[in-house]
Each structure stands twice: as structure tokens, then as C-alpha cells.
DRENNU-692593 format. One record per residue: x negated, y negated, z negated of N, C-alpha, C in turn. Coordinates in steps of 0.05 Angstrom, whole numbers, padded with zeros to 5 digits, always signed. Last residue first. Example, Ala and Ser with C-alpha at 12.3 -4.5 7.8 and 13.67 -1.06 7.14 Angstrom:
-00257+00045-00142-00273+00021-00143-00258-00001-00157 -00264+00114-00156-00246+00090-00156-00264+00066-00156 
// end
This chain:
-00515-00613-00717-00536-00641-00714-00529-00656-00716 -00467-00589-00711-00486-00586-00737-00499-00608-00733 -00465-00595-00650-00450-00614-00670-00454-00615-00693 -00502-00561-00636-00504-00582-00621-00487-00600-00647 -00485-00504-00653-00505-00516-00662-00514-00543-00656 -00435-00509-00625-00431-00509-00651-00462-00520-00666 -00466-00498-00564-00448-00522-00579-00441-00528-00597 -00491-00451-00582-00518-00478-00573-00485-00497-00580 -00447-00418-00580-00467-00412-00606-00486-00447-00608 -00430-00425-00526-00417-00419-00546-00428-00432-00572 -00468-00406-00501-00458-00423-00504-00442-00438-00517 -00468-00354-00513-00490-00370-00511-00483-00398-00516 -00417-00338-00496-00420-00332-00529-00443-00353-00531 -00425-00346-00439-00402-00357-00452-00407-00360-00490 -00465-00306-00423-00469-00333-00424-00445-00353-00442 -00436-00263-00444-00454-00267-00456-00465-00292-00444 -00388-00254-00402-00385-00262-00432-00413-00265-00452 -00429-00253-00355-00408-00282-00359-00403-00283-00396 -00437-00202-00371-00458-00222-00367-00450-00248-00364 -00384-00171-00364-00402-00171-00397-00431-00190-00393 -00382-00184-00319-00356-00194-00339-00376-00189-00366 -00418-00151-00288-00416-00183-00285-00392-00198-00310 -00408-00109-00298-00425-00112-00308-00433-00141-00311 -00352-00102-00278-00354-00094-00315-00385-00114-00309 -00367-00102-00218-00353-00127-00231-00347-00129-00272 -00398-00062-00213-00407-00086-00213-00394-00108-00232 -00356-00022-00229-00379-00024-00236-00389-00042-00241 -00327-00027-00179-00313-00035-00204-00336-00038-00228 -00356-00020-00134-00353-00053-00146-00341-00049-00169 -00361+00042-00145-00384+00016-00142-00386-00004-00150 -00305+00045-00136-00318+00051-00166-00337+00031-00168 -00295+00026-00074-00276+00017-00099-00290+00023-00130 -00335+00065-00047-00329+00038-00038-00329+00029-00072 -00330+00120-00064-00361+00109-00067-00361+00081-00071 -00281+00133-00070-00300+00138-00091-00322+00114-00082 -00263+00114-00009-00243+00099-00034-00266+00099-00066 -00276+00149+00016-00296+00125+00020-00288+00104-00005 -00256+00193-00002-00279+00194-00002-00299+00168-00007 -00206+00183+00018-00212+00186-00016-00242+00191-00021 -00211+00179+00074-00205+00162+00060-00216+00154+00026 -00214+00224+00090-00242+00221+00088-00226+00190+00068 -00162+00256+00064-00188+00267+00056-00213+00243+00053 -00126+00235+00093-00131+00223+00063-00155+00227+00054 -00151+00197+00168-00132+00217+00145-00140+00212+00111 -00171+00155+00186-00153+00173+00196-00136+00192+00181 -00178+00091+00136-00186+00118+00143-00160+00134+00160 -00211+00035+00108-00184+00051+00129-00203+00080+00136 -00195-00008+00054-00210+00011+00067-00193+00021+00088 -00195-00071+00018-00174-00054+00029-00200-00031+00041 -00183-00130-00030-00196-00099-00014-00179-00083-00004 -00139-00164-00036-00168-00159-00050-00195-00147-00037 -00093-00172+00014-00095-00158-00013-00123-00169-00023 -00040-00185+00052-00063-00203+00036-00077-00181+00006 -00009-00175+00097-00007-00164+00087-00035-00173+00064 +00045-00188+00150+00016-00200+00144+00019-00189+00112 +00082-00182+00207+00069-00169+00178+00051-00169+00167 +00126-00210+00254+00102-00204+00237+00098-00197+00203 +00170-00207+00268+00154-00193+00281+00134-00183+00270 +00206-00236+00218+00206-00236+00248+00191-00202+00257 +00158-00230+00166+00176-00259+00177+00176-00242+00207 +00140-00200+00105+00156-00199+00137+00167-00216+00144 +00087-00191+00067+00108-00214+00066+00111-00208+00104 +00053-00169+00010+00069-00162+00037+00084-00181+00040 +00003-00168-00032+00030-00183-00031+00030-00173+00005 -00039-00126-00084-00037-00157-00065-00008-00164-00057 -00089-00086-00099-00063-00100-00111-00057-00124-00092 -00115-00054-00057-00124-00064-00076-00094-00080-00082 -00110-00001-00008-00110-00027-00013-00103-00038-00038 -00128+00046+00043-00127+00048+00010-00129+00013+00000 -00086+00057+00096-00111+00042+00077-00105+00044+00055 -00085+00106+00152-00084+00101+00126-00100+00078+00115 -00049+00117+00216-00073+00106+00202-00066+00100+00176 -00016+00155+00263-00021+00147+00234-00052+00130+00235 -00029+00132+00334-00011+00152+00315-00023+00135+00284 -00043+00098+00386-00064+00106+00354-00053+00132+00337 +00008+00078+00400-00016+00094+00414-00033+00105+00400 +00037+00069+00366+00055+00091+00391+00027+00090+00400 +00026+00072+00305+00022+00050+00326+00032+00067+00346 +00040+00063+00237+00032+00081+00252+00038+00065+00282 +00002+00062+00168+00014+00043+00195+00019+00066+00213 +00009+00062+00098+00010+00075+00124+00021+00052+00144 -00029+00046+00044-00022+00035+00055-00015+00058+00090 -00033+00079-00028-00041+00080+00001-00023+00057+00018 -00057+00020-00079-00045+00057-00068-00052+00060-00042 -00043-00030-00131-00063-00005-00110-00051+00013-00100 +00024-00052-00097+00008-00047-00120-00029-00028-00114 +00052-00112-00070+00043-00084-00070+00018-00080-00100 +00105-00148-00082+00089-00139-00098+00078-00111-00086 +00146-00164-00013+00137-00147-00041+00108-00145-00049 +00185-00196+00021+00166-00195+00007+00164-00178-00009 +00220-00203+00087+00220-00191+00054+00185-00193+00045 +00270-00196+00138+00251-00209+00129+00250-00204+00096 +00299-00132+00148+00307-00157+00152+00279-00173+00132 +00282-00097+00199+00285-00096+00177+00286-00118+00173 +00261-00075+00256+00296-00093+00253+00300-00098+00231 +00213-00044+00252+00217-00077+00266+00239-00088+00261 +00204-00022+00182+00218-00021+00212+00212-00045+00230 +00175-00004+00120+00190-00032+00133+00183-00021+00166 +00191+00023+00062+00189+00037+00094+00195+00000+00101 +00162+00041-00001+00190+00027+00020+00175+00024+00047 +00148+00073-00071+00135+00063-00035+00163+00058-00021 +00161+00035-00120+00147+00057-00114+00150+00055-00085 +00158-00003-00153+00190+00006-00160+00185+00028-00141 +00118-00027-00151+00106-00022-00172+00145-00014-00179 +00092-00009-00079+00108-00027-00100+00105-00017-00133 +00067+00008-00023+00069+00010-00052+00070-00005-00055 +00093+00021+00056+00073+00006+00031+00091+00016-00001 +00090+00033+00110+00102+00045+00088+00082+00043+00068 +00113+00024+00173+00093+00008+00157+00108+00017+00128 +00120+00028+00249+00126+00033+00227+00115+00024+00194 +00095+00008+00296+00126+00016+00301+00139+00034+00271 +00058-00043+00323+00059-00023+00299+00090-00019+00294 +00040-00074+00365+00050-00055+00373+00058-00031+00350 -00035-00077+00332-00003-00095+00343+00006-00079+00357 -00069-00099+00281-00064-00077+00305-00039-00092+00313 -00120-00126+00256-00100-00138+00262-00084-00119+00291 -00154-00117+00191-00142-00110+00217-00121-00120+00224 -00186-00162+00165-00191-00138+00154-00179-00121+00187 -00207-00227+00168-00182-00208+00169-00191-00179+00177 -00237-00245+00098-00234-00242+00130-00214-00241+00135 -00234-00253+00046-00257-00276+00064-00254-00264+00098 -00200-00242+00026-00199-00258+00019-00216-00286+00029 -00163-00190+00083-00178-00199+00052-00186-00231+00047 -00103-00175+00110-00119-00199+00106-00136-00193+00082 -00080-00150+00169-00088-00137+00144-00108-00166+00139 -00021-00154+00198-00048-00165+00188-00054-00154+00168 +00015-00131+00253+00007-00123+00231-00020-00140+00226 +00073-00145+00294+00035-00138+00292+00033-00148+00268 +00120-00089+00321+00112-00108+00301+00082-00113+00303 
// end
């Protein structure tokens, strides 16, 4: 099978020769094969496994997104994703990577809602007039 890993502004990985693929669902993890018959699912955050006859295992930690199998191919669209050889360094890069922006993105949602209230406040005062 060849495998896409897609974010929203790249393509994340594109391995090929992938002879196994064991993704999260929100009904919990499913095994997709090369003979498996074409399918979609709701992935949820979690781990993502590939494994390649030359590479062996590889792990991604991937952000809520959608799997979809046509044929050969496995294209896989999430948010974010990370990769790592094993779980250890993975959960490592998963802290620093994934909190960071989650951070960011609270801090940017309480600065949108304070332009929003701003605005808010100047249009009501706009039609008083």
C-alpha cells in the first residue's frame, strides 16, 4: 500500500510499500491490510502505526482527522501529526510540539474574543447615535 500522511498546508509523509496501518477511531483502533476492502473512518487524536518491510514500525501521534482507502492507497488528512521510532521519544515530542500550540491557540481565542466584544460594544454604541 502507499500511505499519505496529509496536513493542511503540506504532505507530512508519503512512505510506500506499507504492509500494515493501525489507526484510532472514536469505536477504538482497526487494522487496515492491502486486501481490505475500501473504507473511511473518523480518526480521533491518538497514535497512528505504519509498518514498511524495510523501515519496520513507525509511530505518529495525529490530531483528529479522516482516513479514507481507495485500492492501494491511503491517504490520511489530519491537523497535525508528529513521527517518531518508538513511544518514548514520540511522547516527548507530542509534550513540547502539541501543548505549545494548544497554548497558543487559548491565547489567540481569548484575543479574537476580545476583539469581537470590542466590537461588539463600538456597534451598539454606533446605533445609540
Amino acid at each position: 500500500m502507499k500511505l499519505e500522511v496529509l496536513l493542511p498546508w503540506r504532505v507530512f509523509i508519503e512512505p510506500t510499500e506499507v504492509s500494515r496501518i493501525v489507526a484510532e477511531t472514536g469505536e477504538g483502533s482497526f487494522g487496515v491490510l492491502p486486501h481490505r476492502l475500501d473504507c473511511v473512518a473518523a480518526l480521533v487524536p491518538g497514535i497512528l502505526i505504519y509498518e514498511t518491510e524495510s523501515g519496520g514500525e513507525v509511530f505518529l501521534a495525529v490530531d483528529e482527522g479522516l482516513l479514507v482507502k481507495t485500492g492501494a492507497q491511503v491517504r490520511v488528512s489530519v491537523r497535525r501529526a508528529l513521527a517518531g521510532t518508538n513511544l518514548e521519544s514520540l511522547r516527548q515530542k507530542v509534550e513540547q510540539d502539541f501543548l505549545v500550540r494548544d497554548e497558543n491557540e487559548q491565547g489567540m481565542r481569548s484575543i479574537m474574543a476580545g476583539l469581537e466584544t470590542g466590537f461588539m460594544r463600538r456597534l451598539a454604541q454606533f446605533e445609540h447615535e
